[in-house]
N, C-alpha and C positions, 0 to 999 in steps of 0.2 A: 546749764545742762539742757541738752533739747528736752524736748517735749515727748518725740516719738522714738524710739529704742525699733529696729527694724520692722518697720511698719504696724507697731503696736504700741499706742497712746500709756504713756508711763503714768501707773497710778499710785500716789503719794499715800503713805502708811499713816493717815492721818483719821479715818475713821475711829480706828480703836480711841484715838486718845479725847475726840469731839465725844465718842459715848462715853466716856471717861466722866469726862466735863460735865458732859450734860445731866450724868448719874448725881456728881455732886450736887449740881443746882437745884436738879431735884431735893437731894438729903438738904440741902439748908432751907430752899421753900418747904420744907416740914415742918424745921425745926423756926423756921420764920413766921412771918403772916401775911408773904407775898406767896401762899402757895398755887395755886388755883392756876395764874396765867404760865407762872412758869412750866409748869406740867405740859399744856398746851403748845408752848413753843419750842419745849424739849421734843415732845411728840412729831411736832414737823417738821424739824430742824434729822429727825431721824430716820422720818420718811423719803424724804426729799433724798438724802445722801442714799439711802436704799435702790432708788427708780435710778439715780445716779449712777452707781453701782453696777447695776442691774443694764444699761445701756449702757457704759462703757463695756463690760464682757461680752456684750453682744460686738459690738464693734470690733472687740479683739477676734472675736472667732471671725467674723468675717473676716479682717483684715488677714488671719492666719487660713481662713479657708482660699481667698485668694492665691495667697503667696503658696500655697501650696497647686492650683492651679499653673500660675507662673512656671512653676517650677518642672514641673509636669509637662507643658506647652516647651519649655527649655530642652526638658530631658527626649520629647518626639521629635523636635526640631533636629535636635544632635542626630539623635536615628536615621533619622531621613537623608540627614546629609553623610552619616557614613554609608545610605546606603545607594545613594547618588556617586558618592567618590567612588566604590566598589564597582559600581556599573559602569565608571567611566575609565576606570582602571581594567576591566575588561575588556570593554572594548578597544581601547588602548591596545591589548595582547592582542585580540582577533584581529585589527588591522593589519600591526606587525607582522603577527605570523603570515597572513594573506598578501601582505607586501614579501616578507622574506623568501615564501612558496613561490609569488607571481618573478620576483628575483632570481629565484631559481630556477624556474622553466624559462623563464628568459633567457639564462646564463647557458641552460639545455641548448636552447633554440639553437642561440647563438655559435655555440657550439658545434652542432650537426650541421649549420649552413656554412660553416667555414670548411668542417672536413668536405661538405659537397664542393665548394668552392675550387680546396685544393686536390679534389679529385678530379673535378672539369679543367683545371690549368694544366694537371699534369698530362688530361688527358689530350689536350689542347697544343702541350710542348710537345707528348709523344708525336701526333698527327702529324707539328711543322716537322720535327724533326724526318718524318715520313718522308715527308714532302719533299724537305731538303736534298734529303737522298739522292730522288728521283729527278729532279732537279739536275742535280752532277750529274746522276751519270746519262740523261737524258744531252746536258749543253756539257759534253766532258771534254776538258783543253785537251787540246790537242799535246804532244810531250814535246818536246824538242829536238830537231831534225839534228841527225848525226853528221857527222864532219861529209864530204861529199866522198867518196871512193873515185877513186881516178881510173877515168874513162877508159872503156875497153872497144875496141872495134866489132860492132857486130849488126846483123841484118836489120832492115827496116821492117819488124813486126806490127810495130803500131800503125803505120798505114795500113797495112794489109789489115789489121782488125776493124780501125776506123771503116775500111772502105766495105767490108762484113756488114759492119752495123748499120751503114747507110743503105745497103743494099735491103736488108732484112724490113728498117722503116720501111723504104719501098713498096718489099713485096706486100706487109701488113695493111698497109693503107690501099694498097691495090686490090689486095682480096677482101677488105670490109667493105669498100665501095662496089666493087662487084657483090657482096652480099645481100647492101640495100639497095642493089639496082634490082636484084630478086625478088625480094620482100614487094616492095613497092609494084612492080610487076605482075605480086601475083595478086596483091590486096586490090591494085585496078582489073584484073579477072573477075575475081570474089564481086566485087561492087559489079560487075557486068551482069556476070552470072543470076545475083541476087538480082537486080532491077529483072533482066528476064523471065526471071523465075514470077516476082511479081507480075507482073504484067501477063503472063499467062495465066496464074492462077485467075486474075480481074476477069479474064477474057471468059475462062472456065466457066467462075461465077455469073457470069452474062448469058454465057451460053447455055449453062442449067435454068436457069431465072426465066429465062424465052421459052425454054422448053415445060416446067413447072408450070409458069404462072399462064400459056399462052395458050399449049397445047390442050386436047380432050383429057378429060378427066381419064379414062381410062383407056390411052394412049401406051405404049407398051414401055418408051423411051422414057415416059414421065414416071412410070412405075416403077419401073427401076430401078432410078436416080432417088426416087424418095423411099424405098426401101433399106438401100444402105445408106443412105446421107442424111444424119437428124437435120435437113432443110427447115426452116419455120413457114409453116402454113396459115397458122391462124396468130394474129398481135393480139392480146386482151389489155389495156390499160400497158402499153408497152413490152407486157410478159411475153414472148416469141412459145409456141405452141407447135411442138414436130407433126409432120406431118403422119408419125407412124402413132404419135397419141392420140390422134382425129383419128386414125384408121382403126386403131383398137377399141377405141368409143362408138365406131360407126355397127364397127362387125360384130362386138359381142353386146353392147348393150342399146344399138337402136332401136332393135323392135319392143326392147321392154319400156325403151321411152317412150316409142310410140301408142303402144297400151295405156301408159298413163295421161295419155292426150283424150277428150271431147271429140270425137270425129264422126259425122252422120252418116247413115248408110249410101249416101250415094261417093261419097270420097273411097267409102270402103271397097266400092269395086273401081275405080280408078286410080291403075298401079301408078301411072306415073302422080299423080296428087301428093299418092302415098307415099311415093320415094322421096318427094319435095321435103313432105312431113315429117320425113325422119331424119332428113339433111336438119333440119329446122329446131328440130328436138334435140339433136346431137350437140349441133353450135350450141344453143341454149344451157346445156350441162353444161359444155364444156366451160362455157363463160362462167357462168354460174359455181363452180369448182374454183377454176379460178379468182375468182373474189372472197369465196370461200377461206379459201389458202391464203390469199392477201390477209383477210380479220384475222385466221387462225393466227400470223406470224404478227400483226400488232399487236396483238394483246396476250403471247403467247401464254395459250390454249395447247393443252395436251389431252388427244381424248384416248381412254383404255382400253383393255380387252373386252373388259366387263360393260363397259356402258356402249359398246359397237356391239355388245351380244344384245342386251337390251333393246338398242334399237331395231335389230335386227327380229325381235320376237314380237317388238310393235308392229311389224310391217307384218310378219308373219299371222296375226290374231288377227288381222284385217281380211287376211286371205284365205281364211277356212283352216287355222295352225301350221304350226313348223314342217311338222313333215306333209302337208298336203302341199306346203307353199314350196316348198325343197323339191318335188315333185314336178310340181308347176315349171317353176324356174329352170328345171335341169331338160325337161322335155320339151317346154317350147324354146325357150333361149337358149339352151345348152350351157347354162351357167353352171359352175358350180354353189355349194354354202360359202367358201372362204373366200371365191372371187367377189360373188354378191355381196360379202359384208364388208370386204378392203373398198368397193369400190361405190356401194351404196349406203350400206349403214351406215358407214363411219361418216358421209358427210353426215346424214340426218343426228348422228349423233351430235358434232360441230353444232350444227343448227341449232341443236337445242343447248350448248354450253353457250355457245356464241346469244343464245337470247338471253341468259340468265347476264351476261357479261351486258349485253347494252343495255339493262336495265340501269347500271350506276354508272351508264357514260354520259359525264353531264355537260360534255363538249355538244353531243348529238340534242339533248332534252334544254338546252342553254336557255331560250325564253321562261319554259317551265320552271325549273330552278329560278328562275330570277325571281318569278313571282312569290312563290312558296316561301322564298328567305327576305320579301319584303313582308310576308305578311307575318314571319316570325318575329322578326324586327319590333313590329309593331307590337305586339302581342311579349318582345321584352323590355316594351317601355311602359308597359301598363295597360294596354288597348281591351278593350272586351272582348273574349272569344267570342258568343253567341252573333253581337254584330259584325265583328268582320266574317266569320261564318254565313251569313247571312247576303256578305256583299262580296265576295271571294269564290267561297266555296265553288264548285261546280259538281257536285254530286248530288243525288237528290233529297237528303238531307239539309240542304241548304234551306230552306223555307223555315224549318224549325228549329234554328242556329245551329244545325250540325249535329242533333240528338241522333243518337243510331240506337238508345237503347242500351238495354241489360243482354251483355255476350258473355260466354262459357269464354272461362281463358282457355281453358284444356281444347279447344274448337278455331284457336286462334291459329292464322299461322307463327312462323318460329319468330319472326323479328319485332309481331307485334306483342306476343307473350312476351320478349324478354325487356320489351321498352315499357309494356305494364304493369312487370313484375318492379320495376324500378321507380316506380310512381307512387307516392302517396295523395289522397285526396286533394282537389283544386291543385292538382300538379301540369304542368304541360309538357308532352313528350317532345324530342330535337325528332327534326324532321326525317319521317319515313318513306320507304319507296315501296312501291308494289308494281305489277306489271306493266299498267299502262299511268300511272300517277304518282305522284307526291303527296303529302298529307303529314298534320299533325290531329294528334288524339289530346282529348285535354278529361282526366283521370273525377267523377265526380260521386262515386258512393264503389264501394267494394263490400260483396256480402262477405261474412268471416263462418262460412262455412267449409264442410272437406274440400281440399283441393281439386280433387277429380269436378266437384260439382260446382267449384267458387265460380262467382258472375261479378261483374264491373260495369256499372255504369258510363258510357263515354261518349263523350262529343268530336268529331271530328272536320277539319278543313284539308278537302282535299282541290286538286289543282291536277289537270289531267295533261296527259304530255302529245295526245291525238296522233300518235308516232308508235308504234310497234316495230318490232325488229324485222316481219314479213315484208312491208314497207319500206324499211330503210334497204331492203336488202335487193327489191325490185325495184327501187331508185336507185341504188349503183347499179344494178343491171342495164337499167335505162340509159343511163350515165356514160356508161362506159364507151373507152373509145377501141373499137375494133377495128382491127386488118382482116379482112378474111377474102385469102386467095382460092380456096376449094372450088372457087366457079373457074 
């Protein structure tokens, strides 16, 4: 018989009867006079099977705590895998169904493309069919000629038609060549005519040009011609200049050009001087206008109402106010206010958008610019402000690396406020322009007082552009290539 009974050690019923025994041995070592050691080896012999005892139970519960263990690990195992199969038996249906769906929009598909199919074939048959038609009855056989009818005697019509229709070619062809013999006869007229015509006008143009550019200025023939004819009098940089726009510049605003000329008392009683003078001052507008108008249209500049009344009130506060100046103007010049401001404000006003504009034209300021963004360069690869300040700079600031001091922002102008206002301490501002320079500020204490009265300490490098717009403006003048036929 084994030994173990489902993993628990089989224990033989053999205690009761060893205490049995050993009880006896006892009772005769009483009744004997071997008492003493027997007692002692009954004692241990009782012990011993007790601790025996006592470890094999222990054994069993483990043995029976495991197996229950086992059993347990058997019974999660089982779990797991029903609920593995469950998962995989769903997915199983998701597929299917997903396949049976994707089956069935396929079957759709297929479906709809076939009805397309046989809609485009039928529509393809109707077409030939079309086609066919048109076809017959386009090449349609001829039917088959009927027996012949026996010959009757009658006139020769057919000649007389045939000899019609030859006649008729004839005349056809004889009257459309007579037609282009027409055409053509008259188009070599036209071409006559035209070159004539040309060639007169050429002669015209000569013979005005001789008399314009050759005669006295105030020859009757020449006045004339340049009264009604916009002839060009004066070229500005190629711009052609009428003669009747030199005459309106002469007569209504030369003598106020000449007022605003330098002239010493002895020119003043020397009419003819004076007339040179205002020939002189006139051209000079005019030019001047001219180039005017050229910057206005590259950089298109629109000036307003309001900023030609403006100018207009500048000029006027120079000259003892609006209405003494209106006064002035109307009784020595004979001007009126709206002619004076179409025809003088408005440049002055030009002038002054046109300067604000060539301040950030960095085509005209190119050296300058070059330098200001080498020294920015420098300055974002880690360079020191105060020394290159120091070696850059060209304002007088430079000596104390650029120190300008504590400035009111509220006293700044607009571009410099809003580049400070964007600056936190040891910051450096991207390069700024002012009238006649370039510059960077570089931002080093800000008091935190009210705004109206906040101050900023800053450092600056500037880089001067030694160019103003007065300058550029009497360098194109300079520049410029004039025609001027008025002598």
């Amino acid at each position: 018989m084994p030994k173990y009974i489902d993993g628990v050690k089989k224990i033989k019923n053999k205690t009761r009867n060893d205490n049995i025994k050993s009880a006896k041995d006892i009772v005769v070592g009483l009744n004997g006079d071997n008492f003493s050691p027997l007692i002692f080896s009954n004692a241990k012999k009782t012990v011993g099977n007790f601790f025996s005892l006592q470890k094999e139970n222990a054994i069993r519960k483990k043995e029976e705590k495991r197996g229950k263990v086992i059993l347990k690990k058997e019974a999660d195992l089982q779990k797991e895998q029903d609920r593995l199969a469950k998962i995989t038996q769903e997915r199983q249906e998701k597929i299917e169904k997903i396949w049976q769906t994707a089956e069935e929009e396929k079957a759709v598909e297929m479906d709809r493309k076939n009805k397309k199919l046989k809609k485009q074939r039928a529509k393809e048959k109707l077409k030939a069919e079309s086609l066919a038609l048109k076809m017959q009855k386009r090449f349609k056989m001829p039917k088959p000629l009927a027996p012949p009818k026996p010959k009757k005697e009658r006139k020769n019509y057919f000649g007389l038609i045939k000899n019609f229709k030859v006649n008729l070619k004839i005349f056809n062809v004889f009257k459309l060549t007579k037609i282009k013999e027409l055409f053509v006869r008259l188009i070599r007229k036209i071409k006559f005519y035209l070159a004539m015509l040309f060639v007169i006008m050429i002669l015209v143009a000569v013979v005005f040009s001789v008399i314009i550019y050759t005669f006295p200025k105030k020859n009757s023939a020449r006045q004339l011609i340049l009264n009604n004819i916009p002839f060009p009098l004066i070229f500005v940089d190629y711009r052609p200049i009428s003669y009747k726009t030199y005459l309106d510049e002469e007569r209504l605003f030369g003598y106020y050009y000449l007022t605003q000329m330098d002239i010493d008392n002895e020119t003043k009683q020397d009419a003819e001087k004076l007339l040179k003078l205002k020939d002189e001052a006139v051209l000079k507008h005019i030019v001047e206008k001219n180039i005017l108008q050229n910057l206005r249209d590259k950089y298109g500049i629109v000036v307003y109402e309001n900023e030609k009344q403006a100018a207009f009130k500048n000029i006027a506060a120079a000259r003892g106010g609006e209405e003494t100046f209106i006064e002035l103007i109307y009784g020595s010049y004979g001007l009126t206010k709206d002619l004076f401001m179409d025809n003088v404000a408005y440049y002055e006003a030009l002038k002054a958008k046109l300067d604000d504009v060539f301040i950030s034209d960095n085509s005209v300021h190119r050296a300058a610019r070059l330098r200001i963004n080498n020294v920015a360069k420098m300055l974002a690869k880690g360079a020191n402000f105060e020394e290159l300040a120091e070696k850059y700079s060209e304002d007088n600031h430079a000596l104390k690396g650029g120190d300008i001091g504590y400035l009111k922002v509220i006293e700044m102008s607009d571009e410099l406020q809003s580049a400070v206002n964007k600056l936190d301490v040891n910051m450096i501002s991207k390069v700024l322009l002012d009238k006649d320079r370039y510059y960077l500020v570089k931002l080093y204490d800000r008091t935190q007082n009210n705004p109206e009265k906040e101050e900023v300490w800053l450092k600056q490098i500037s880089i001067f552009t030694n160019y103003n717009f007065e300058q550029y403006l009497e360098d194109l003048k300079n520049n410029a290539k004039i025609w001027n036929f008025t002598k």
